[in-house]
KENU-986100 format. One record per atom (N, C-alpha, C): residue in one letter; atom name; x, y, z. Coordinates in Angstrom, 2 decimals. Layout:
# residues N
REC,pakol,kedo,c1,c2,c3
REC,A,CA,X,Y,Z
...
//
This chain:
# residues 145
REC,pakol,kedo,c1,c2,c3
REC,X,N,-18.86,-23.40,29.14
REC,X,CA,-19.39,-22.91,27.89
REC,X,C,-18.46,-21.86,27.31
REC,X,N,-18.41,-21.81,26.21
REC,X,CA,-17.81,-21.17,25.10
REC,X,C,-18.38,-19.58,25.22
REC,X,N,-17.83,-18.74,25.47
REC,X,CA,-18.15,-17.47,25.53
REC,X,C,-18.10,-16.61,24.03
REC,X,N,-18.99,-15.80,23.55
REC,X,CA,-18.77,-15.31,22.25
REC,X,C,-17.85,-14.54,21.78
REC,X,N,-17.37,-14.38,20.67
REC,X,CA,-16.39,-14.22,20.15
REC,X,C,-16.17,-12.17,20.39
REC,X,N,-15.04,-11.59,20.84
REC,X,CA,-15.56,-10.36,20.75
REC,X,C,-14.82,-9.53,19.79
REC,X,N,-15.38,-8.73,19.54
REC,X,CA,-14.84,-7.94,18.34
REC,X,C,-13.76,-7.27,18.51
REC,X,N,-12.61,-6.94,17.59
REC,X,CA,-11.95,-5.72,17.67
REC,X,C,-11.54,-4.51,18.52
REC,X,N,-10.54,-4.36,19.09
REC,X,CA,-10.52,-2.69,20.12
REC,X,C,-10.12,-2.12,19.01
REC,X,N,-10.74,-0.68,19.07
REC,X,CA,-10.01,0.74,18.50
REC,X,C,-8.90,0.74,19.14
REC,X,N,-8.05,0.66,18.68
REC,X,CA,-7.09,1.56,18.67
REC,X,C,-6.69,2.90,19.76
REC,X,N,-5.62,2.85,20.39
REC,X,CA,-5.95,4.04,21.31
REC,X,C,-4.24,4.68,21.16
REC,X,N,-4.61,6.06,20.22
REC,X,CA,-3.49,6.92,19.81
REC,X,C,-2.84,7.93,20.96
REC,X,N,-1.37,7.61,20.88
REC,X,CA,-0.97,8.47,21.95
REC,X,C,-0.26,9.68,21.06
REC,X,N,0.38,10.36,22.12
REC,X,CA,1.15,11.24,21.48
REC,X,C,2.75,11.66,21.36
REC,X,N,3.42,11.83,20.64
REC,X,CA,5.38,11.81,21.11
REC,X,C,5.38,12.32,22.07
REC,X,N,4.81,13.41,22.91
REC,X,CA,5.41,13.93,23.92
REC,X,C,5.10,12.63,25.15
REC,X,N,4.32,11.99,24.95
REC,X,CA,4.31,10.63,26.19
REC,X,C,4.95,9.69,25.86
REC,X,N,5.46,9.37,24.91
REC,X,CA,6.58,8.42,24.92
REC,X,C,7.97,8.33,26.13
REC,X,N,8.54,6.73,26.51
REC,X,CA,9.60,6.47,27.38
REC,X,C,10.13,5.81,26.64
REC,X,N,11.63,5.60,27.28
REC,X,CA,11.91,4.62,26.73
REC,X,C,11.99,3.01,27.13
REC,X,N,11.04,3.40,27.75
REC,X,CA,9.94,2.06,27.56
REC,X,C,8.86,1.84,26.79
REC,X,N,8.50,2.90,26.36
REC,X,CA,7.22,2.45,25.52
REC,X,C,7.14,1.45,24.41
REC,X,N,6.01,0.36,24.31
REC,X,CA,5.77,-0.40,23.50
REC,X,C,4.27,-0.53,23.16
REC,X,N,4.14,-0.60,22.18
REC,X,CA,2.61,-0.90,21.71
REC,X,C,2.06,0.78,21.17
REC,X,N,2.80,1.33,20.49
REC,X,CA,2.72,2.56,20.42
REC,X,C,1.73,2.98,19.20
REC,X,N,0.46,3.39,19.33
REC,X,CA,-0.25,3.56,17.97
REC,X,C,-0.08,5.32,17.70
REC,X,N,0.41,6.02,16.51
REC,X,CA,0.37,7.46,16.78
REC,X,C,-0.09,7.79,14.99
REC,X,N,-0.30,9.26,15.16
REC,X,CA,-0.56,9.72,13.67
REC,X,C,0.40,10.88,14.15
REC,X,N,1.10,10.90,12.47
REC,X,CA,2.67,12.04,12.76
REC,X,C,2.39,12.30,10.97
REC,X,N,3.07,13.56,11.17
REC,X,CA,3.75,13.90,9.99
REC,X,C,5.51,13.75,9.93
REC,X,N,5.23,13.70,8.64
REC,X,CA,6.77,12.84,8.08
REC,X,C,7.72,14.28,7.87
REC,X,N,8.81,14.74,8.28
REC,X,CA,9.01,15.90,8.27
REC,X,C,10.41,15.24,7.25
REC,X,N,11.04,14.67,7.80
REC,X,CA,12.00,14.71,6.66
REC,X,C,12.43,12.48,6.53
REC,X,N,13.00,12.48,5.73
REC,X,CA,13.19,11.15,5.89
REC,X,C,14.48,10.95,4.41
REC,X,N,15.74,10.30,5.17
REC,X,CA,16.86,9.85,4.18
REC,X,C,17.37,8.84,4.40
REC,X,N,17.26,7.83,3.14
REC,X,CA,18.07,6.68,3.15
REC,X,C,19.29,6.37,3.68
REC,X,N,19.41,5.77,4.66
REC,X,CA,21.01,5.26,4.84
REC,X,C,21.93,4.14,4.92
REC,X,N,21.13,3.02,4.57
REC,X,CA,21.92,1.80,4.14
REC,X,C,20.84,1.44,2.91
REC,X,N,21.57,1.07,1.68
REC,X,CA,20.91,0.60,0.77
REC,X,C,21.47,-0.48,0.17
REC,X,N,21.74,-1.73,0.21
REC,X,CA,22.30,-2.78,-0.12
REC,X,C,21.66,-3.57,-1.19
REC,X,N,22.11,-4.79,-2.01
REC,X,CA,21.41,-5.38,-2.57
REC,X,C,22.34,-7.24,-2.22
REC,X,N,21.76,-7.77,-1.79
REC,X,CA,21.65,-8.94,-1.03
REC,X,C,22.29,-9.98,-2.45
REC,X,N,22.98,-11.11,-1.86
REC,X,CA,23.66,-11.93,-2.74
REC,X,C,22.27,-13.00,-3.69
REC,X,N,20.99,-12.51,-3.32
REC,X,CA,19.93,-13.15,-4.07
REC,X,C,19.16,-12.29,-4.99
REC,X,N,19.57,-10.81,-4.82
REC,X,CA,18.70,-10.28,-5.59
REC,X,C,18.12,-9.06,-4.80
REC,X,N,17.42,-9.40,-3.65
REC,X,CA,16.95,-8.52,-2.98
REC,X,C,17.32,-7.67,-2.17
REC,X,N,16.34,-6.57,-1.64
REC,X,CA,17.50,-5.28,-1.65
REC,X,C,17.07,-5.04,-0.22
REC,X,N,17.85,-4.60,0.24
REC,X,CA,18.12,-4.02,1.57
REC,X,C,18.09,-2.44,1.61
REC,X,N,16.99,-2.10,1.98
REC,X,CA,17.10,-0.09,2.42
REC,X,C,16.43,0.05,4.16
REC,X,N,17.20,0.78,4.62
REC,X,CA,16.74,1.63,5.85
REC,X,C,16.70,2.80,6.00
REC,X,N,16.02,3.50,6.57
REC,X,CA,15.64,5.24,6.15
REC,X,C,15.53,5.62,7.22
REC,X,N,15.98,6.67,8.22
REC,X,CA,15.87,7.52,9.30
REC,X,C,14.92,8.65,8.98
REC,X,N,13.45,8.68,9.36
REC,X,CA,12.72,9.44,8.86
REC,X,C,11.99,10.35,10.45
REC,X,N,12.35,11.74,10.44
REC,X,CA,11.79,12.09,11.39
REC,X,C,10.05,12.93,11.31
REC,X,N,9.57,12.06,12.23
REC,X,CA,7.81,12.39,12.34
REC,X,C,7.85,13.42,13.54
REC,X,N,6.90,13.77,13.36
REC,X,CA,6.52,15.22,14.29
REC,X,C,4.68,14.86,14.31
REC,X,N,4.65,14.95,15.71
REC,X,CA,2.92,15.59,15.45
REC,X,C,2.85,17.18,16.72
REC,X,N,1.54,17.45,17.12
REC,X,CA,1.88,18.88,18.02
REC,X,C,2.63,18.89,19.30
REC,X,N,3.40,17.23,19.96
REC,X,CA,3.46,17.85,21.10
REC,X,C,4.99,17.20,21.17
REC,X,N,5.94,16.77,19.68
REC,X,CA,7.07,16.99,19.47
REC,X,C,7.33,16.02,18.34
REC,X,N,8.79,15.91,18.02
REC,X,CA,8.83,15.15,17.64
REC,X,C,10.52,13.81,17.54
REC,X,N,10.27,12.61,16.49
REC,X,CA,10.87,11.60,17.25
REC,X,C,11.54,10.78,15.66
REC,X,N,12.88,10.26,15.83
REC,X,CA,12.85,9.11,14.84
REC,X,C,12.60,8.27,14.53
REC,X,N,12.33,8.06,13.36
REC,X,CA,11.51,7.03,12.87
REC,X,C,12.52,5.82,12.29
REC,X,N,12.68,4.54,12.62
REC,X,CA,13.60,3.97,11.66
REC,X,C,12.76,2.66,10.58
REC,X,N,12.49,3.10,9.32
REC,X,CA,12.13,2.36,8.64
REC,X,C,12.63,1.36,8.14
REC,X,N,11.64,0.57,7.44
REC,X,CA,12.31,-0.52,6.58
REC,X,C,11.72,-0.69,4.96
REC,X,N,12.12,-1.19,4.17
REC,X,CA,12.05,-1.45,2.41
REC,X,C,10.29,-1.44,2.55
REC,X,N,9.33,-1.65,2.66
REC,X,CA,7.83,-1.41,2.39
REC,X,C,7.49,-0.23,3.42
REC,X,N,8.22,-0.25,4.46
REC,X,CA,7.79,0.91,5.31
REC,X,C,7.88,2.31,4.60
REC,X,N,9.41,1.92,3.89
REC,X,CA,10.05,3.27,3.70
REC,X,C,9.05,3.72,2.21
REC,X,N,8.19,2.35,1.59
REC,X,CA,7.69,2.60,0.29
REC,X,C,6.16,3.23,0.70
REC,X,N,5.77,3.21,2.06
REC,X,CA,4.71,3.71,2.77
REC,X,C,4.62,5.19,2.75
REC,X,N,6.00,5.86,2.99
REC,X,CA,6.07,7.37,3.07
REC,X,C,6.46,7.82,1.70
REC,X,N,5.36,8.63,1.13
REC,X,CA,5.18,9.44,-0.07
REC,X,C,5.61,10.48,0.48
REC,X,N,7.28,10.98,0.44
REC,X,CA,7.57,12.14,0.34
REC,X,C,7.16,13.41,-0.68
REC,X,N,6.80,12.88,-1.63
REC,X,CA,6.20,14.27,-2.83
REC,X,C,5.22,14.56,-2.57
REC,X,N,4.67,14.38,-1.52
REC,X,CA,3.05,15.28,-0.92
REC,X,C,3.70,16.11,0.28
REC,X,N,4.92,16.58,0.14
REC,X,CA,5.52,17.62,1.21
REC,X,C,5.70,16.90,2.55
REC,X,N,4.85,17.18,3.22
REC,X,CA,4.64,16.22,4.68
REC,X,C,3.71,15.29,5.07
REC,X,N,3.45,14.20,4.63
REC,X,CA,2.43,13.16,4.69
REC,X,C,2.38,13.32,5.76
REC,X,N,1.22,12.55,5.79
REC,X,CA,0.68,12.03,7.25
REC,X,C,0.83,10.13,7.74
REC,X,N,1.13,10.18,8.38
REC,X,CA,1.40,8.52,8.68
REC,X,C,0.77,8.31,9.55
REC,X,N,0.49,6.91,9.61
REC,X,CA,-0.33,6.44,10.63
REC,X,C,0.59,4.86,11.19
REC,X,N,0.93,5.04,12.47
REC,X,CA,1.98,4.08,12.87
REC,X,C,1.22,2.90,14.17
REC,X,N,1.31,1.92,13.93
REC,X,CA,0.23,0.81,14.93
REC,X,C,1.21,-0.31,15.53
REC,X,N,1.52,-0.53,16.72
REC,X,CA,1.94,-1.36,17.50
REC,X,C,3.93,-1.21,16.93
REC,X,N,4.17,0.21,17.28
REC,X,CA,5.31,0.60,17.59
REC,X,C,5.99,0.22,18.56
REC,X,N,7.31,0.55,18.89
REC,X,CA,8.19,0.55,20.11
REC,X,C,9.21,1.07,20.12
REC,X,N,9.50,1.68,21.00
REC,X,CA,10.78,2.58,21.18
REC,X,C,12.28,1.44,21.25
REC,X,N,12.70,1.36,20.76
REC,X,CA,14.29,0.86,21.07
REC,X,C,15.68,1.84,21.06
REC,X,N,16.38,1.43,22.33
REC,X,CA,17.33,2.26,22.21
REC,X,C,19.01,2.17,21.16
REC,X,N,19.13,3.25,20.81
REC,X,CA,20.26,3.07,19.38
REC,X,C,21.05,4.05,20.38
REC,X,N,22.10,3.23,20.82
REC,X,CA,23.60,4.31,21.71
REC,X,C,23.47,5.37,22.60
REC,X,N,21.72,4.96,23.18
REC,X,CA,21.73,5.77,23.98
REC,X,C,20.77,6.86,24.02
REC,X,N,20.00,6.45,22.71
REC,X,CA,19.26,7.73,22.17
REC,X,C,17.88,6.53,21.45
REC,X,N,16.24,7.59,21.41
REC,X,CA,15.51,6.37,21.30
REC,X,C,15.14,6.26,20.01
REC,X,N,14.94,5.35,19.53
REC,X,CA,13.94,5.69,18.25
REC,X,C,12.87,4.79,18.33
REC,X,N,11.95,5.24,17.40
REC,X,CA,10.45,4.72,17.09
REC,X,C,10.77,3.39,16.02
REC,X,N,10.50,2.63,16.68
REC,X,CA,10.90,0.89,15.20
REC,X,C,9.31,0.73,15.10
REC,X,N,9.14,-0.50,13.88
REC,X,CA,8.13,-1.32,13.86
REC,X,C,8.40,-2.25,13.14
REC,X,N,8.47,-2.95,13.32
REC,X,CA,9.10,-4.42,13.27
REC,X,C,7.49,-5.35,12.59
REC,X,N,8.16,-6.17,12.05
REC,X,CA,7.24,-6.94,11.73
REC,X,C,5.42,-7.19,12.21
REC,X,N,5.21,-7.11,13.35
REC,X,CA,3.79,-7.20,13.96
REC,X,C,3.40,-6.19,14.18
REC,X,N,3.61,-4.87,13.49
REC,X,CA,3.52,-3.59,13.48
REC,X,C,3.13,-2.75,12.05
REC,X,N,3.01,-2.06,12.20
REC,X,CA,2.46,-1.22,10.44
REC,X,C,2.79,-0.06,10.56
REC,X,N,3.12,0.51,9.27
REC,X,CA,3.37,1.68,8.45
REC,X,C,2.32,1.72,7.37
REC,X,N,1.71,2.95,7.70
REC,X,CA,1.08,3.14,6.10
REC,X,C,0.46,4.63,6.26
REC,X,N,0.31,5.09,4.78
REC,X,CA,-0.15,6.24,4.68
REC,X,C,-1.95,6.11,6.00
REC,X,N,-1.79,7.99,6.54
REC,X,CA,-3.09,8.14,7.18
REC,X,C,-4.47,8.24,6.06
REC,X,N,-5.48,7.82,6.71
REC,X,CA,-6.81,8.04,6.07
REC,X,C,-6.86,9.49,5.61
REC,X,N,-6.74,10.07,6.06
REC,X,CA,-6.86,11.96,6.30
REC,X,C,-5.91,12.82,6.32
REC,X,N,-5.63,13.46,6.35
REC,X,CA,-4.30,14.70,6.51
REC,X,C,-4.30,15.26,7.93
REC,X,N,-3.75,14.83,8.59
REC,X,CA,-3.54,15.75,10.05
REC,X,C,-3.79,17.38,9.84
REC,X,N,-4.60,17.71,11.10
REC,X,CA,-4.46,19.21,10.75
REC,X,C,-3.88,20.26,11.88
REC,X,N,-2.62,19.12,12.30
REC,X,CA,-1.85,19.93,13.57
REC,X,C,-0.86,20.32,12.38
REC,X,N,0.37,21.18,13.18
REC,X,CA,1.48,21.56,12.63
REC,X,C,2.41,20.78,13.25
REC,X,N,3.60,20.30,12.63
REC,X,CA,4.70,19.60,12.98
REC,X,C,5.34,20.61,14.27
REC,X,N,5.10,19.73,15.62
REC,X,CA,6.41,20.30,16.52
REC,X,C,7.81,19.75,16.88
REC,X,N,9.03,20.86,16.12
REC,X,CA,10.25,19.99,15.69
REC,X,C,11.16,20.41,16.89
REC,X,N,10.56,21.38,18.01
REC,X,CA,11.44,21.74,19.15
REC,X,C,11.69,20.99,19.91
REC,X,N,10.85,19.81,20.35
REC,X,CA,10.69,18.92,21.47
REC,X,C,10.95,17.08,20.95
REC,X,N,12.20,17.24,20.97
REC,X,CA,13.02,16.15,19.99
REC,X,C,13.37,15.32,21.06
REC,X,N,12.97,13.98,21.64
REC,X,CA,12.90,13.04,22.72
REC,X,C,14.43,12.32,22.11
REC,X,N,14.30,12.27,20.80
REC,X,CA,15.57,11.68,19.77
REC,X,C,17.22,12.12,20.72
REC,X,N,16.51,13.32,20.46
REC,X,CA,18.29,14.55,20.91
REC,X,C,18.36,13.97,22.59
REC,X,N,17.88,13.67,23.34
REC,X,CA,18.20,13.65,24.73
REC,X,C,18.89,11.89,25.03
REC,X,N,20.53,12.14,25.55
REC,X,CA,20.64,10.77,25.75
REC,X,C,20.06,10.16,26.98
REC,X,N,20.13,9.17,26.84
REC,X,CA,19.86,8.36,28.29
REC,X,C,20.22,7.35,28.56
REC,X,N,20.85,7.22,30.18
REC,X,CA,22.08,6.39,30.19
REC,X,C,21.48,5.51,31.55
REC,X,N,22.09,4.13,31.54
REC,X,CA,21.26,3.30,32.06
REC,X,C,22.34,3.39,33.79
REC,X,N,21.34,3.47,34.66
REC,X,CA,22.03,3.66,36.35
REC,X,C,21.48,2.37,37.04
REC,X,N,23.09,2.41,37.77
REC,X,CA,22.90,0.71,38.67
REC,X,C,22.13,1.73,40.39
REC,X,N,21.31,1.29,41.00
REC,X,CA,21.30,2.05,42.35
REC,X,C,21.09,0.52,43.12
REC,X,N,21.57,0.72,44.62
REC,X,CA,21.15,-0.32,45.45
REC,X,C,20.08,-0.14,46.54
REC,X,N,19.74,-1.45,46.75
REC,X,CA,18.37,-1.63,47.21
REC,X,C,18.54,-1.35,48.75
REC,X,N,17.60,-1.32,49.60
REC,X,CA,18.01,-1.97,51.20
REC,X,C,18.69,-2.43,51.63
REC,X,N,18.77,-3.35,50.82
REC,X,CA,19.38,-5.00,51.27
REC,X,C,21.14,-4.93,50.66
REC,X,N,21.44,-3.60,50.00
REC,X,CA,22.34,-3.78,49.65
REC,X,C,22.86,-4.12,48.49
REC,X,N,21.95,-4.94,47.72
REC,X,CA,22.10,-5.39,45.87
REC,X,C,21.93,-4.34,44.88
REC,X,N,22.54,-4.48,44.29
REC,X,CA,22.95,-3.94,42.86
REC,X,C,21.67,-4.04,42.11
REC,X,N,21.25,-3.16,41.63
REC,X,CA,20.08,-3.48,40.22
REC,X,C,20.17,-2.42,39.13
REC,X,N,19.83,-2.59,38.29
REC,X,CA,19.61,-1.45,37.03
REC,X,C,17.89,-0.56,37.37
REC,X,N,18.07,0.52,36.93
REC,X,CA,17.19,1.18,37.17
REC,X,C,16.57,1.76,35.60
//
């Protein structure tokens, strides 16, 4: 028998300071502290190509953001520091260093509400590199760690 259909999970918001760089499936609410265009192209059909390095902060640090052309039309910079609300994120690594993507099966969009933490810009997961180590096992083999 056919079991009934079940509804929806909430959502379960973490925070930048628990982010790895492994994390995937990342739902968070941040403020947008600064954010600048850096490739802006316009495509041999018409359409345009923008990406924006936008760094979010909520209280327990903060992380880059790398947007895309509706993402980047998501963050209303003229309200000072929006609030964003980010759903099925993932960290990917750029040379060593992580940033926050969301890729297609993921969302950007303005928050319901205004956060009422203060941006923490000391604890920047962004600034720390991290470099990938081979260690061996028991047995002697090589693996990535």
């Amino acid at each position: 028998m056919a079991s009934a259909p079940t509804g929806l999970k909430k959502p379960v918001f973490i925070k930048i300071g628990d982010l790895k760089p492994t994390s995937s499936g990342v739902n968070l609410i941040a403020k947008v502290v600064s954010c600048n265009i850096v490739v802006e192209r316009t495509r041999p059909d018409g359409s345009r190509i923008r990406i924006a390095e936008c760094l979010v902060a909520d209280d327990t640090g903060c992380l880059v953001l790398g947007a895309r052309n509706a993402q980047i039309d998501a963050i209303d910079m003229s309200a000072g520091t929006p609030t964003i609300e980010i759903r099925n994120g993932k960290i990917e690594m750029f040379q060593g260093f992580m940033r926050l993507m969301v890729d297609k099966w993921g969302l950007v969009r303005a928050a319901a509400e205004a956060a009422s933490f203060e941006p923490n810009t000391t604890n920047n997961p962004s600034n720390v590199e991290y470099e990938l180590v081979n260690v061996q096992d028991d047995s002697g083999r090589r693996q990535a760690d």
